[in-house]
N, C-alpha and C positions, 0 to 999 in steps of 0.2 A: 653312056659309059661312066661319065664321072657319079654319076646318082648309083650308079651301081659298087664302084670304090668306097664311096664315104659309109655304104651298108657293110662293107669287110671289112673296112677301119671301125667301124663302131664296133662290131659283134669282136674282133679282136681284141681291142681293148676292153671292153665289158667282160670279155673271159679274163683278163688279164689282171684288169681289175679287184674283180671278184674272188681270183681266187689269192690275188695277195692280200688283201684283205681281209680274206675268211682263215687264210694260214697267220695272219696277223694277230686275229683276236683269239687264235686259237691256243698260241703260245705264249702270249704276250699279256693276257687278261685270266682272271679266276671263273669268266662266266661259262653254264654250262655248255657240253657240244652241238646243244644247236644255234647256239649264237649266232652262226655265221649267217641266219636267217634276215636276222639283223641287214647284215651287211650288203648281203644280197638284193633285198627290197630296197635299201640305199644309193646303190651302185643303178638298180633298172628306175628308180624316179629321175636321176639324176643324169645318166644317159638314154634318152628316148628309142626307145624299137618299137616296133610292132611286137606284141605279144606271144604270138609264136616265136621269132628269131629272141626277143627276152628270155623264154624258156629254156628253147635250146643253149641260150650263150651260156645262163646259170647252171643248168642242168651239166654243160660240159667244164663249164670250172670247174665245182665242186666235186664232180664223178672223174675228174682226169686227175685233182688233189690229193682227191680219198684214196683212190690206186697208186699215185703216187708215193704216199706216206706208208702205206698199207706194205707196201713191198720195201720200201727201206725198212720200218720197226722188224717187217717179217724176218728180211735178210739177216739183222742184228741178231737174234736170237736162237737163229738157223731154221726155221719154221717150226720148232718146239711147242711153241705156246698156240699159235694157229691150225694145226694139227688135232692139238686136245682140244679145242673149240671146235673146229667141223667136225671132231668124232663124237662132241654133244650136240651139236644140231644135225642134222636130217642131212649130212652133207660127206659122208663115207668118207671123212680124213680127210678130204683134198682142200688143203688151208688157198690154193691156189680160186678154187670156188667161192671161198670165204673172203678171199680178196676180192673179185669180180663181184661177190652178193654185196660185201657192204659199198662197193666203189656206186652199184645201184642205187641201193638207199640214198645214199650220199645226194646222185644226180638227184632222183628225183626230187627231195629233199627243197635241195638247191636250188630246179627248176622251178618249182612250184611257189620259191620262195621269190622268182624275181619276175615270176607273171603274178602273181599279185603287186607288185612297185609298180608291172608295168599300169596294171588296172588301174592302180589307186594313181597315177600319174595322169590317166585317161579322165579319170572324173573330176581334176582339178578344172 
């Protein structure tokens, strides 16, 4: 049972982590959006998972951030600007689509950036 907490506590804070960190350098630094790549690989060296739950923990920071942000900036501008972007991509207006697709990219993005920390972690 306790071996089974300290995996919740970990995968917790590695979300927790990761995504203050990636909304850290996000705002706070000139580099570009995928910086948080950076952070990510940082966060899964530095907290040990298994490489699947590393995935998943990064892959849900960054993809629960993205949608995050995504629907504040949205709400700000009343979905005007998100709107005209889903009616130039393949995605019939629906800026609510356009939130969900980049919150994707985001995860995977994200996950992909902290199973690699977890690998490079693995081969030390």
């Amino acid at each position: 049972m306790k071996n089974k907490i300290t995996i919740n506590i970990k995968f917790i804070t590695t979300i927790l982590v990761a995504a203050l960190l990636a909304y850290a350098i996000g705002i706070y630094s000139i580099l570009p959006w995928w910086s948080f790549v950076i952070t990510n690989v940082i966060v899964a060296i530095a907290i040990p998972q298994k490489p699947l739950t590393s995935f998943f923990s990064g892959a849900l920071a960054i993809g629960l951030l993205w949608a995050c942000l995504s629907m504040i900036i949205d709400q700000s501008n009343h979905h005007i600007l998100s709107t005209k972007v889903a009616t130039i991509l393949p995605l019939k207006g629906s800026y609510i689509t356009l939130i969900i697709v980049t919150s994707i990219i985001g995860a995977i993005v994200g996950g992909l950036a902290s199973l690699t920390g977890s690998f490079a972690r693995k081969t030390n």
